[in-house]
DSSP file (Angstrom, degrees, kcal/mol; ACC not computed):
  #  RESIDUE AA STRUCTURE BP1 BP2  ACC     N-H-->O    O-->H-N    N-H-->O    O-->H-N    TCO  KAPPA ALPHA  PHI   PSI    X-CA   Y-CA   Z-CA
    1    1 A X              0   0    0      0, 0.0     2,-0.4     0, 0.0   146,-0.1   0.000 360.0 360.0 360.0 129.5  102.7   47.6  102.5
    2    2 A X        -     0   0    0      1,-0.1   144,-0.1   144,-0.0     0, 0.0  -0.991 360.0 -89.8-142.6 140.7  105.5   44.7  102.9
    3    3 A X        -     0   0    0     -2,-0.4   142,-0.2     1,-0.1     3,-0.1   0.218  34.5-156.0 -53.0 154.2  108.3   44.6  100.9
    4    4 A X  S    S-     0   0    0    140,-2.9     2,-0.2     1,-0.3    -1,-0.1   0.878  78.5  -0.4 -98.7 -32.0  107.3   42.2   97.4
    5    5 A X        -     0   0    0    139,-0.2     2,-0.5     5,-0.0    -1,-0.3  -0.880  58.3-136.4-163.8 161.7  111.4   41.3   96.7
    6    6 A X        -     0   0    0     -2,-0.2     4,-0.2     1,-0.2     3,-0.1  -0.952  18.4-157.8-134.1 116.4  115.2   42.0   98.2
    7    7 A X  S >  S+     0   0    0     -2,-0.5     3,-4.3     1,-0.2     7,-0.3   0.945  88.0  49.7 -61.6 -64.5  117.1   42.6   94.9
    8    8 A X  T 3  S+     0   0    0      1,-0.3    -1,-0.2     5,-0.2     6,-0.1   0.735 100.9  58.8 -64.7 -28.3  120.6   41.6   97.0
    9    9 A X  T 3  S+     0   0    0     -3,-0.1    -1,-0.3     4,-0.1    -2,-0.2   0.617  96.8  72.5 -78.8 -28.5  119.4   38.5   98.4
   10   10 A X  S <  S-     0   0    0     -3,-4.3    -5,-0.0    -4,-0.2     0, 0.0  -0.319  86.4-128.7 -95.0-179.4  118.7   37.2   94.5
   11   11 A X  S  > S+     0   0    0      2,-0.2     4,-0.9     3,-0.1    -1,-0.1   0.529 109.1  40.4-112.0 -36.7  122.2   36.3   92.6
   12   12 A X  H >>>S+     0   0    0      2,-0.2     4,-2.2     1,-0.2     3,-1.3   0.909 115.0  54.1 -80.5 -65.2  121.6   38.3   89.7
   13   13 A X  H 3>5S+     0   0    0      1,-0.3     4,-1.4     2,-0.2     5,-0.2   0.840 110.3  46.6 -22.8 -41.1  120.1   41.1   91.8
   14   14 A X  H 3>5S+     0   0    0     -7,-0.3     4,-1.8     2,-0.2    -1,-0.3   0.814 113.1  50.0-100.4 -34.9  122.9   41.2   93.8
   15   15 A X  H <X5S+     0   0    0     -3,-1.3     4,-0.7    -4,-0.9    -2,-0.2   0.927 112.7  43.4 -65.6 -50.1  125.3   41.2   90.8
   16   16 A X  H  X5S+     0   0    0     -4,-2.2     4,-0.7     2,-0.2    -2,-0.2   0.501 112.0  54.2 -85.4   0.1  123.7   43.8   88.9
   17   17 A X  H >X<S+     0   0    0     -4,-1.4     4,-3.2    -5,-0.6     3,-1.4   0.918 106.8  57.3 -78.9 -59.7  123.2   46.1   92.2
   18   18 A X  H 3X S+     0   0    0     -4,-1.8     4,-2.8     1,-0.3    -2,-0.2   0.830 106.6  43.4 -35.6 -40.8  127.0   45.7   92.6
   19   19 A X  H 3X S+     0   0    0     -4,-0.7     4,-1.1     2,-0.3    -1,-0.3   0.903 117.2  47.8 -75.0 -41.7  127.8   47.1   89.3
   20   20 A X  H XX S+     0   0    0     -3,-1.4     4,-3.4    -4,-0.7     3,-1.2   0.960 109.5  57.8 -58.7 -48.4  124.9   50.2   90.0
   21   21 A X  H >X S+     0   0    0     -4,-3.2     4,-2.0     2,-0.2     3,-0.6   0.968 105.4  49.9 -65.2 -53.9  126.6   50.6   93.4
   22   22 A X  H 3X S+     0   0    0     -4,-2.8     4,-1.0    -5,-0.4    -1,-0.2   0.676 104.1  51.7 -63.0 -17.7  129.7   51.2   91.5
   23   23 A X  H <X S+     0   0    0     -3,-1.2     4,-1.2    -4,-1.1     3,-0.3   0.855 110.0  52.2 -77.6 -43.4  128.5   53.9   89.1
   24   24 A X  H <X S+     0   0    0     -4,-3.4     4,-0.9    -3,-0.6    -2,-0.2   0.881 107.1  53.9 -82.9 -21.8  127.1   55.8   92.2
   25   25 A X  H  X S+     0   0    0     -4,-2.0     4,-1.0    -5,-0.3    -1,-0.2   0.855 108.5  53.1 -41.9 -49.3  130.9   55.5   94.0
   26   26 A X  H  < S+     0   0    0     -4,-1.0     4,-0.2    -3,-0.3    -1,-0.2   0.924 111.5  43.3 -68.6 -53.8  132.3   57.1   90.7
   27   27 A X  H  < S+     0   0    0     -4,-1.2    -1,-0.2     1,-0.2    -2,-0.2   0.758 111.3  51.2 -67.5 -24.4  130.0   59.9   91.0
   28   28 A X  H  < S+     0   0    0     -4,-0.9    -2,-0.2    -5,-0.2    -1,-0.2   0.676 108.4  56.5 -84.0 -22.9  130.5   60.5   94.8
   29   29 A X  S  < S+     0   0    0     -4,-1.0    -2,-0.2    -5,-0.2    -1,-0.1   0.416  86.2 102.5 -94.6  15.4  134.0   60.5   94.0
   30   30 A X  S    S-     0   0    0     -4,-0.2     4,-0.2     1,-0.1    -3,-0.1  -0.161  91.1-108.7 -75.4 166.1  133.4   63.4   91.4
   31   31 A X  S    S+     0   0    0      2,-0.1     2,-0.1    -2,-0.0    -1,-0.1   0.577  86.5 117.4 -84.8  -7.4  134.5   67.0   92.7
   32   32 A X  S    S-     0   0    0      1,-0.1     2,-1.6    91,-0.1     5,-0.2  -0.135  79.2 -88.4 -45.6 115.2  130.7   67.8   93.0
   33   33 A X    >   -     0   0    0      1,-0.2     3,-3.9    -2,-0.1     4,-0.4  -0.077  18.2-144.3  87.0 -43.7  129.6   68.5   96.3
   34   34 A X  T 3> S+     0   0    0     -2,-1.6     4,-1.4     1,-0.4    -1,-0.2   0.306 104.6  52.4 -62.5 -14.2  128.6   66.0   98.4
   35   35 A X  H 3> S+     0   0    0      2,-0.2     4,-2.6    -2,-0.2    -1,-0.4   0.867 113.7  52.5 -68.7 -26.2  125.8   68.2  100.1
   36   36 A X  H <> S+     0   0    0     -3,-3.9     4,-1.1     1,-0.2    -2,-0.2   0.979 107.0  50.4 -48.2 -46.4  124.8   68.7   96.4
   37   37 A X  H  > S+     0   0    0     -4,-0.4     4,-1.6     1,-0.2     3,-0.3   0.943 116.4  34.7 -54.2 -42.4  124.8   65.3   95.9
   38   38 A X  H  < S+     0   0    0     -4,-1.4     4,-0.4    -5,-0.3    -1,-0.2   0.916 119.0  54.2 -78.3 -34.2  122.5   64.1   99.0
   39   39 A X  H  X S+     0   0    0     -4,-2.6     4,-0.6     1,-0.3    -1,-0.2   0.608 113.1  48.3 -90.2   6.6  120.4   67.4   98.5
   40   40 A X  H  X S+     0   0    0     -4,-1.1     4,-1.6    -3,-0.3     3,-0.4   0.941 111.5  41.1 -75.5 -55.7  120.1   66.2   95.1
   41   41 A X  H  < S+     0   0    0     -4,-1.6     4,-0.3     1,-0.3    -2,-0.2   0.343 110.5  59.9 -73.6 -10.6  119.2   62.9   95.5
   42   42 A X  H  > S+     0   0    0     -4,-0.4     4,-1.9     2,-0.2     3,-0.3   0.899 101.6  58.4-102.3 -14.2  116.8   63.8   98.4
   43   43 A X  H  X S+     0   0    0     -4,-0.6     4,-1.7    -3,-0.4    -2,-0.2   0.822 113.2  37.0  19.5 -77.1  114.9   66.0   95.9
   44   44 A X  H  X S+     0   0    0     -4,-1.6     4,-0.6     1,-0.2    -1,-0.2   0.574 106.7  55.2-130.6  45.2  114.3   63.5   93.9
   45   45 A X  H  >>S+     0   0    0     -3,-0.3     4,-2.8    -4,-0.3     5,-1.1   0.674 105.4  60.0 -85.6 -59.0  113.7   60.7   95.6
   46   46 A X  H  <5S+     0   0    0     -4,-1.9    -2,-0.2     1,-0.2    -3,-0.1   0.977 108.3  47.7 -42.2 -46.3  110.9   63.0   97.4
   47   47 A X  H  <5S+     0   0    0     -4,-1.7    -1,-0.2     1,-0.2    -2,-0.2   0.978 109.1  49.2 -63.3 -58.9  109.1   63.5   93.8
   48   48 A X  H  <5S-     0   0    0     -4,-0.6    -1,-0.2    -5,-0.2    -2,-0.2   0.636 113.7-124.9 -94.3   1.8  109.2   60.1   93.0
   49   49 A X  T  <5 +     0   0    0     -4,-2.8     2,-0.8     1,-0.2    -3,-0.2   0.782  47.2 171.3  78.8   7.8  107.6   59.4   96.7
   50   50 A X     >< -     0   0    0     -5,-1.1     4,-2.0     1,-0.1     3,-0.2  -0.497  16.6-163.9 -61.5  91.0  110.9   56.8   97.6
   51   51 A X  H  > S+     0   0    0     -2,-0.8     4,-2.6     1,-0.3    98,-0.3   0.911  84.1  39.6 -34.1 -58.3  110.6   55.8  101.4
   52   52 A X  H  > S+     0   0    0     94,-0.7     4,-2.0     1,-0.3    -1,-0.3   0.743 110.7  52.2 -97.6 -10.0  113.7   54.6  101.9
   53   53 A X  H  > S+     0   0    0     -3,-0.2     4,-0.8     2,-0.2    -1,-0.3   0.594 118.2  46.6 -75.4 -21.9  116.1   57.1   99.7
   54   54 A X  H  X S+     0   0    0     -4,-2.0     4,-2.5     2,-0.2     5,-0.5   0.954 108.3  48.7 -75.1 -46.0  114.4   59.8  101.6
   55   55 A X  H >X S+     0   0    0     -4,-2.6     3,-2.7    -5,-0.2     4,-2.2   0.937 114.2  47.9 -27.0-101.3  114.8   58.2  104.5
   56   56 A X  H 3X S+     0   0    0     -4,-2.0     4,-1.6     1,-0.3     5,-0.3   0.684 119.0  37.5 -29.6 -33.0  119.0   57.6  103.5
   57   57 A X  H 3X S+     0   0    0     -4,-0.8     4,-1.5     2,-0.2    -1,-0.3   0.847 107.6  58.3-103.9 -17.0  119.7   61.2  102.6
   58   58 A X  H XX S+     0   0    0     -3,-2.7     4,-1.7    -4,-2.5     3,-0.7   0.972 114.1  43.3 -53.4 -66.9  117.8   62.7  104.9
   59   59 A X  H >X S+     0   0    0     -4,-2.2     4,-1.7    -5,-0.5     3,-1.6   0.858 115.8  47.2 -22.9 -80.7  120.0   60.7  107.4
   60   60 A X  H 3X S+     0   0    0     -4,-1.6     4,-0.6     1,-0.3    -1,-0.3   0.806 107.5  52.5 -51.4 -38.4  123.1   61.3  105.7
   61   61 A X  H X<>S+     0   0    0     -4,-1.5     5,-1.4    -3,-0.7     3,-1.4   0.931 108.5  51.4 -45.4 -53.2  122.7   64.7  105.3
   62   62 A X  H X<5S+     0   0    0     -4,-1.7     3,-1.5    -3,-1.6    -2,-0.2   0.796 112.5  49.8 -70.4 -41.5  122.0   65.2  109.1
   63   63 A X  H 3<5S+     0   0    0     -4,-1.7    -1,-0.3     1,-0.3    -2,-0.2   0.399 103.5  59.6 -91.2   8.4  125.1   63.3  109.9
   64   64 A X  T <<5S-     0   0    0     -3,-1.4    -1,-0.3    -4,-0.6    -2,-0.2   0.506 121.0-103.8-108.0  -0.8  126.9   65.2  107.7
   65   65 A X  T < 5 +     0   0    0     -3,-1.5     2,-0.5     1,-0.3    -3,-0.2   0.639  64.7 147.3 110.4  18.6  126.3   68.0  109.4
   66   66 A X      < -     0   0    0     -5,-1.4    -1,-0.3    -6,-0.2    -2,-0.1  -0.756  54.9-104.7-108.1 128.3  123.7   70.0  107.5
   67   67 A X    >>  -     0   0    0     -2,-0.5     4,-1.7     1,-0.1     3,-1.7  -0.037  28.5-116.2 -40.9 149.7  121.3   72.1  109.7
   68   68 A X  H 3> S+     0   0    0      1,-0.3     4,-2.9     2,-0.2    -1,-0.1   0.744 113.7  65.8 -59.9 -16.4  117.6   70.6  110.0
   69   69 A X  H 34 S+     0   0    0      2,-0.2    -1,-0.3     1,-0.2     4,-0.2   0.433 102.6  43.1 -95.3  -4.1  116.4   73.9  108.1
   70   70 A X  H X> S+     0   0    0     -3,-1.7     4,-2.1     2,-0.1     3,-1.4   0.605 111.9  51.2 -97.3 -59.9  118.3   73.0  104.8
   71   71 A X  H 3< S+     0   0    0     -4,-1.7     4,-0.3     1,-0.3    -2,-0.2   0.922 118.3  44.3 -61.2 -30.3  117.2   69.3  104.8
   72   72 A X  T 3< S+     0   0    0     -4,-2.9    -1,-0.3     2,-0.1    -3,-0.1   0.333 107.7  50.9-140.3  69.4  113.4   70.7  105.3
   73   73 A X  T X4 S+     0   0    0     -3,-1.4     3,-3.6    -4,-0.2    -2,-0.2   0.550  85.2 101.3 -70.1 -51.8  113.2   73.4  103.1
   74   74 A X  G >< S+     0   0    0     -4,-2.1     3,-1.3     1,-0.3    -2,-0.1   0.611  86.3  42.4   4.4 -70.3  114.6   70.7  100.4
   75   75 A X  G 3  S+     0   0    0     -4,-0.3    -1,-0.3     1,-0.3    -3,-0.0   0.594 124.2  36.1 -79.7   5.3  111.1   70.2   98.9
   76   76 A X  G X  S+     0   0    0     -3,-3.6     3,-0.6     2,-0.0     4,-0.3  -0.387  76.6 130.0-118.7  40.9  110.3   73.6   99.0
   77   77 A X  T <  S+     0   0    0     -3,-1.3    -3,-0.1     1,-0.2    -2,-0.1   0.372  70.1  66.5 -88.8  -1.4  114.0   75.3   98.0
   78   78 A X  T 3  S+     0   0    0      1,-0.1    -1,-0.2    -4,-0.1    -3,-0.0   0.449 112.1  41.4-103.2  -1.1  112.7   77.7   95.1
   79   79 A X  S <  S+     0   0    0     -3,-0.6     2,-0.4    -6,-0.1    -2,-0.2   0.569 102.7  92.2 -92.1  -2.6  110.5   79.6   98.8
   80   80 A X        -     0   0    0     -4,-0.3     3,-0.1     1,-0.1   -10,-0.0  -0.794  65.5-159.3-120.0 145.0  113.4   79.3  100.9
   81   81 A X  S    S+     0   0    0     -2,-0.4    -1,-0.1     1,-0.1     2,-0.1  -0.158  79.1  86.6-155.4  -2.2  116.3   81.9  101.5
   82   82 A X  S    S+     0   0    0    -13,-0.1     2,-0.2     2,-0.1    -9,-0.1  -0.230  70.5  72.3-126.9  46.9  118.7   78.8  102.7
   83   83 A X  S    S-     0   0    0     -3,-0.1     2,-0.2    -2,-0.1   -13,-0.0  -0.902  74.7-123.2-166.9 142.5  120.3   77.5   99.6
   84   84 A X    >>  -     0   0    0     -2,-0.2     4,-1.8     1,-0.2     3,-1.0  -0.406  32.7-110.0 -99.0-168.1  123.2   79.1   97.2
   85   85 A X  H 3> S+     0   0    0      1,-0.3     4,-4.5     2,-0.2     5,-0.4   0.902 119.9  55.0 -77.5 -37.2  122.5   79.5   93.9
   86   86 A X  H 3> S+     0   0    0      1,-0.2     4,-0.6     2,-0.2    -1,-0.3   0.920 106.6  55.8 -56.7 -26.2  124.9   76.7   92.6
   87   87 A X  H X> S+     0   0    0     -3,-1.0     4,-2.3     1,-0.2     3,-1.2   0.997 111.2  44.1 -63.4 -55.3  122.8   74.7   95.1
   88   88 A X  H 3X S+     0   0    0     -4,-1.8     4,-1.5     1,-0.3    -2,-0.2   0.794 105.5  58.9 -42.8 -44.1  119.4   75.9   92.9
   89   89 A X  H 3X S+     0   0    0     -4,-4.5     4,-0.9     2,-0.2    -1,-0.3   0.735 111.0  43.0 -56.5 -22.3  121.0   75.4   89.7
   90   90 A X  H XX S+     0   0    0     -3,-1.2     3,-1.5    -4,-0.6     4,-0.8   0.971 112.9  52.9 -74.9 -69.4  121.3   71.6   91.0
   91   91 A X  H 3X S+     0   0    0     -4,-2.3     4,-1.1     1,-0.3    -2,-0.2   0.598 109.5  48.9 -53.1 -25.4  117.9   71.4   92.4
   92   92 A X  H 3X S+     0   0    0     -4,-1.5     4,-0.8     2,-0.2    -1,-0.3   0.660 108.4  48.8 -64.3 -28.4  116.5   72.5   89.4
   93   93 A X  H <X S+     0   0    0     -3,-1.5     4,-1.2    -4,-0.9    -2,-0.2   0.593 110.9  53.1 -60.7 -30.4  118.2   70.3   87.3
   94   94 A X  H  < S+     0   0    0     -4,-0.8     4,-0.2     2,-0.2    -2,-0.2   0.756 112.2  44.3 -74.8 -41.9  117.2   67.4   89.7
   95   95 A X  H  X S+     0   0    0     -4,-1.1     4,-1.2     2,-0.2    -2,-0.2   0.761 119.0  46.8 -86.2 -24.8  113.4   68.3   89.6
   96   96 A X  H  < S+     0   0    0     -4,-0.8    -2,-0.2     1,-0.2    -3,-0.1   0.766 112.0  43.5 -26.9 -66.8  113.8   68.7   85.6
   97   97 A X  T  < S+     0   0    0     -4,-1.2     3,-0.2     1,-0.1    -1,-0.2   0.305 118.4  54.9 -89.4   9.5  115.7   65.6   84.6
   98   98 A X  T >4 S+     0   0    0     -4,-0.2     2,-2.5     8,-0.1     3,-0.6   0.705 105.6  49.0 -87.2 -70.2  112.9   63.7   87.3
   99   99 A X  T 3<  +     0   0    0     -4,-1.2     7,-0.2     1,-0.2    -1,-0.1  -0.512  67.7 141.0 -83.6  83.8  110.0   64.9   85.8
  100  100 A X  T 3  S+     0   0    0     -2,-2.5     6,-0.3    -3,-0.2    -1,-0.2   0.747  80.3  50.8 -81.3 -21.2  110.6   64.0   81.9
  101  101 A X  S <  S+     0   0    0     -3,-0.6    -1,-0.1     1,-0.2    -2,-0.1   0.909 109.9  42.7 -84.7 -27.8  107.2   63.0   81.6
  102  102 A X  S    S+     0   0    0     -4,-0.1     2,-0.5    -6,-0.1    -1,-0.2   0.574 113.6  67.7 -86.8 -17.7  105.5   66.3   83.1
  103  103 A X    >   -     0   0    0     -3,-0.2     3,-0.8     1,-0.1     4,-0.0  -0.977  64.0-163.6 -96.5 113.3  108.4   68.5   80.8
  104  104 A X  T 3  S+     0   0    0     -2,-0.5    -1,-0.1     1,-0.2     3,-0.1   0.443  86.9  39.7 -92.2  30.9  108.0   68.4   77.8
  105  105 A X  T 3  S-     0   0    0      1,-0.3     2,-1.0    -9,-0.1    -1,-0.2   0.275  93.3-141.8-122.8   2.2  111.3   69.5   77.2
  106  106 A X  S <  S+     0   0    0     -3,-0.8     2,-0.5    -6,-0.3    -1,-0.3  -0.594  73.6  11.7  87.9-130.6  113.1   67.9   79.6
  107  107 A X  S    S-     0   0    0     -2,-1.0     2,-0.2   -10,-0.1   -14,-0.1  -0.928  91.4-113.7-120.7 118.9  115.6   69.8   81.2
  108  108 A X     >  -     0   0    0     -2,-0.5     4,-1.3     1,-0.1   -12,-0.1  -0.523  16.8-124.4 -73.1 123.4  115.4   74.1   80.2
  109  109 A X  H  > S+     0   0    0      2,-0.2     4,-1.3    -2,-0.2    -1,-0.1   0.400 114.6  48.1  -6.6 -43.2  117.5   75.7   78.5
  110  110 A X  H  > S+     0   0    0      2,-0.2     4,-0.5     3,-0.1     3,-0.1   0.863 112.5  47.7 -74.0-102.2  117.6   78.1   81.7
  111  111 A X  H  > S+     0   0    0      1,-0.2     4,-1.9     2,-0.2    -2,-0.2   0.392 112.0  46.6 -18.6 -49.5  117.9   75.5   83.8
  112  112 A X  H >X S+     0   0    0     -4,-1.3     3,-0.6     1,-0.2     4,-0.6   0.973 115.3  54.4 -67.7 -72.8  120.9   73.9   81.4
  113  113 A X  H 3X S+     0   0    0     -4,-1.3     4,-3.6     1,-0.2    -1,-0.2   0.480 103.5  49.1   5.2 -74.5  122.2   77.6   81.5
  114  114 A X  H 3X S+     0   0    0     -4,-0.5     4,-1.2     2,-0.2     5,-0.4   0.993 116.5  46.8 -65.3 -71.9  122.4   78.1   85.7
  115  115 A X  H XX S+     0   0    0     -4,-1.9     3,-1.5    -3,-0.6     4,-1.3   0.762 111.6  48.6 -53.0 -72.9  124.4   74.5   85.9
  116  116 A X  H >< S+     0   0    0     -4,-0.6     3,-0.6     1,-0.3    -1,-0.3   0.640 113.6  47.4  -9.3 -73.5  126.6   75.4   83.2
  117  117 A X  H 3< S+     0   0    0     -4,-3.6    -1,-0.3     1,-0.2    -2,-0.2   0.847 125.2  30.9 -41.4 -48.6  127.2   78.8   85.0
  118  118 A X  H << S+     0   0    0     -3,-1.5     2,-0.2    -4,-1.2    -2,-0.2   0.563 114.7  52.6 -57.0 -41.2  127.8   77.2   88.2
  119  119 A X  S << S-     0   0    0     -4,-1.3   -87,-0.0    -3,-0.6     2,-0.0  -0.906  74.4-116.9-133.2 140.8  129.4   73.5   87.6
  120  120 A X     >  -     0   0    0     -2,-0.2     4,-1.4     1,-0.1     5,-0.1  -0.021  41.8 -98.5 -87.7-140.3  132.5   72.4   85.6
  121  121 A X  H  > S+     0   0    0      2,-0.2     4,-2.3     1,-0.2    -1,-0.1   0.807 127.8  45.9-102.9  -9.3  132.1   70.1   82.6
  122  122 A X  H  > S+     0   0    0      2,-0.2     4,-1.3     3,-0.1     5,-0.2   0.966 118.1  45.6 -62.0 -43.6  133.3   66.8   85.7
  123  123 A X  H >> S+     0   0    0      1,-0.2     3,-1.9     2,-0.2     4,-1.4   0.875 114.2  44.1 -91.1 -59.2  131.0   68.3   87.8
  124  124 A X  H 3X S+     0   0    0     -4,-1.4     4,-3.6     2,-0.4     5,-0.3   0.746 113.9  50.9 116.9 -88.1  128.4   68.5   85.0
  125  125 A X  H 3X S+     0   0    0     -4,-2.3     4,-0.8     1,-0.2    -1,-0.3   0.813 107.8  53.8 -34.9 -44.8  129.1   65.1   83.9
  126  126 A X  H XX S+     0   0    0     -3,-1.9     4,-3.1    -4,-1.3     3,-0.6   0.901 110.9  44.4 -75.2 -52.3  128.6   63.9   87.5
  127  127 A X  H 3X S+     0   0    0     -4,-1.4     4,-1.3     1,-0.3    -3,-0.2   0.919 105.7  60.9 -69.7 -46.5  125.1   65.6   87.9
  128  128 A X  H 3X S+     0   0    0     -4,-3.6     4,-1.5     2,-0.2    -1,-0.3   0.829 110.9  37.3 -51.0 -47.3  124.0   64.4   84.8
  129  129 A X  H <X S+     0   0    0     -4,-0.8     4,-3.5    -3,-0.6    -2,-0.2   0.837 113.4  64.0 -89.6 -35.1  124.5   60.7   85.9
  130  130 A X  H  X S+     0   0    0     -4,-3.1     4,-1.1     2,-0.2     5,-0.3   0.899 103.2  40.2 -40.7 -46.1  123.3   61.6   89.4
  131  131 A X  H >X>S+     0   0    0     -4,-1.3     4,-2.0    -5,-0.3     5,-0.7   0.944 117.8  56.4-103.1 -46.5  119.9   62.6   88.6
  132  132 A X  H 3X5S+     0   0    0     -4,-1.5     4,-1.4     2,-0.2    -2,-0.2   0.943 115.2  38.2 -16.4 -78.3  120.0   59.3   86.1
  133  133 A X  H 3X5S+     0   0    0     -4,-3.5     4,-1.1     1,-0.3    -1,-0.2   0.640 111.4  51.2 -91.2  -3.9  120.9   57.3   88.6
  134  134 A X  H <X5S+     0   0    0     -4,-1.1     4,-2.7    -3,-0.6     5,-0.3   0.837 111.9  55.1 -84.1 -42.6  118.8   58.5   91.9
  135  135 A X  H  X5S+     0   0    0     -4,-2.0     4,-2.1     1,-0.3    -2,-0.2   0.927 108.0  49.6 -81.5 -34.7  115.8   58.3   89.7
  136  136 A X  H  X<S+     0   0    0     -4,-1.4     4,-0.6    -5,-0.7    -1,-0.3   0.998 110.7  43.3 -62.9 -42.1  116.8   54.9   89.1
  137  137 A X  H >X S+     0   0    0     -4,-1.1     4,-2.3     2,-0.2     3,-1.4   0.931 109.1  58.7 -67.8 -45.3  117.3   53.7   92.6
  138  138 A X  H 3X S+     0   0    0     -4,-2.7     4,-1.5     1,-0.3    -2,-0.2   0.989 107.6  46.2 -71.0 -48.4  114.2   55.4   93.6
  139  139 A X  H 3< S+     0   0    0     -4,-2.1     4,-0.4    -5,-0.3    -1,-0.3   0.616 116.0  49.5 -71.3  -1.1  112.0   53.1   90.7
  140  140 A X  H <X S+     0   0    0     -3,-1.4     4,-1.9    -4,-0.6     5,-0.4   0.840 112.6  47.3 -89.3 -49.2  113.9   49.7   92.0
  141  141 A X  H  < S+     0   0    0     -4,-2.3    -2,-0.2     2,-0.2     5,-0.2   0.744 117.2  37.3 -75.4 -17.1  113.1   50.6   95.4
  142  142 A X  T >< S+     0   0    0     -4,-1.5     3,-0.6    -5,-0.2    -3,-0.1   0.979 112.4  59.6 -68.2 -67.7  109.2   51.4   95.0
  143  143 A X  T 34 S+     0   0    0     -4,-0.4    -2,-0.2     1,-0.3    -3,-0.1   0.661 113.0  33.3 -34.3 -45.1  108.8   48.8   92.6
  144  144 A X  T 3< S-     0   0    0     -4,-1.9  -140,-2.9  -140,-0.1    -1,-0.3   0.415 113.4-122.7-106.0  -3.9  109.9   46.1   95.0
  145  145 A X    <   -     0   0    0     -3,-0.6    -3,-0.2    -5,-0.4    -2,-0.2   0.604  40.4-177.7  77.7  -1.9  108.2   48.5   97.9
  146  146 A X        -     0   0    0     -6,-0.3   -94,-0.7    -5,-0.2     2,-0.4  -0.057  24.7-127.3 -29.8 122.1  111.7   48.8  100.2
  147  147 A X        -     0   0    0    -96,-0.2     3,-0.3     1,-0.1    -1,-0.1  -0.845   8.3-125.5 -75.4 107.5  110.7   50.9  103.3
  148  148 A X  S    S+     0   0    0     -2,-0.4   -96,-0.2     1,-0.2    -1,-0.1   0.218  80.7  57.5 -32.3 176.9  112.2   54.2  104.8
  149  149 A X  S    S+     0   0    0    -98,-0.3    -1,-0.2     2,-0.1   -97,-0.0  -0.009  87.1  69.8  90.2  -1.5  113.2   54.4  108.5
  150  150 A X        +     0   0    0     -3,-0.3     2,-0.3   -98,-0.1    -2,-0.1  -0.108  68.7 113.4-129.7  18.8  115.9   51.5  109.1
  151  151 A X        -     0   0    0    -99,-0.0     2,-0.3     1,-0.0    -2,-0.1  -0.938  52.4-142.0-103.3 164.9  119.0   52.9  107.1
  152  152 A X    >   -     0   0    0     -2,-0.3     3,-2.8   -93,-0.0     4,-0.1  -0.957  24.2-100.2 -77.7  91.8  122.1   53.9  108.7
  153  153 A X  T 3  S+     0   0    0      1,-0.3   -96,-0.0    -2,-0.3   -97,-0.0   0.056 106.1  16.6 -29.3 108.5  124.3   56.4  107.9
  154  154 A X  T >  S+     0   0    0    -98,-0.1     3,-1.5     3,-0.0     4,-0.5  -0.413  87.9 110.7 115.3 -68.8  127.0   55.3  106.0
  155  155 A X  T <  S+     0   0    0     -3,-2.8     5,-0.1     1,-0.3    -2,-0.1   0.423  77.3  50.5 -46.2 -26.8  125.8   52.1  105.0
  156  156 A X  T >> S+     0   0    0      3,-0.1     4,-3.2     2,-0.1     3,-1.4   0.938 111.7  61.7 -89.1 -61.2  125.4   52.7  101.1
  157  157 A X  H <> S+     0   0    0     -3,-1.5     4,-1.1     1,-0.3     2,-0.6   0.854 114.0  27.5   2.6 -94.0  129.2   54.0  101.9
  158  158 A X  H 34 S+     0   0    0     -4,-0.5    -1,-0.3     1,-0.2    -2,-0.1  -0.490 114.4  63.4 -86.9  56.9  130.6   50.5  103.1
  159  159 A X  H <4 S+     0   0    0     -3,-1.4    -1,-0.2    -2,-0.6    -2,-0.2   0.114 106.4  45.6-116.7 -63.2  128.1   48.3  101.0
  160  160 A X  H  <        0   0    0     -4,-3.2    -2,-0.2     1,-0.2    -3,-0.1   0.786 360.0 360.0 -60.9 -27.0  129.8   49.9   97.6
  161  161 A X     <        0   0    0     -4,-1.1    -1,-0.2  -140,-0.0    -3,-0.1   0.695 360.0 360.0 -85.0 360.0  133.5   49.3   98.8
């Protein structure tokens, strides 16, 4: 499988990634997190089967310092003894708002519940557009086929600034 298209390389591409890249900055600069954020985003980037955003958050995660046993448990966190509940409330939300098609309610009422308990209404705000926009990155990057195993930790970082 070889990549079909490099979004940044095209002019438009590269314009309207700039603008994406800056919506995910705003949300990384939210008080959420930021191992919520990655263990969010690797969540569902795993569900939607995105090499190279598993790839990137696995990474980042690891370099951020999170034991190997958190980053894989990830796809299996409602068996796993190594996440706190605000983390679950996240992950549920992630795996929720990911599979709209497979819910047909979307995101539960329990589910809504546990963030609510957990997150204020910035933090809240921020997850909302998190799981909105990881699922989005992950369908640009299948679609054009972009491959795991060559990002750098960081790079998404100093790309967006």
């Amino acid at each position: 499988m070889e990549p079909r298209f490099n979004l940044n390389e095209n002019e438009l591409g590269a314009k309207i990634g700039k603008r994406f890249a800056n919506t995910s900055m705003a949300i990384m600069q939210s008080s959420l997190p930021k191992s919520t954020v990655e263990l969010v985003e690797l969540r569902a980037s795993q569900i939607n089967g995105c090499g190279y955003c598993v790839d990137a958050h696995t990474k980042e995660l690891a370099a951020a310092g999170e034991p190997a046993v958190r980053i894989n448990l990830v796809a299996a966190w409602r068996e796993s003894t190594v996440f706190s509940d605000s983390e679950q409330a996240a992950l549920a939300f992630a795996e929720e708002g990911t599979r709209l098609a497979d819910a047909n309610l979307g995101v539960s009422d329990e589910t809504w519940a546990l963030v609510r308990k957990h997150y204020d209404d910035d933090q809240i705000a921020a997850l909302v557009y998190l799981v909105a926009m990881i699922n989005a990155a992950n369908r640009l990057l299948v679609i054009t086929r972009t491959k795991g195993g060559s990002y750098v930790p960081g790079a998404f970082e100093s790309v967006a600034s």
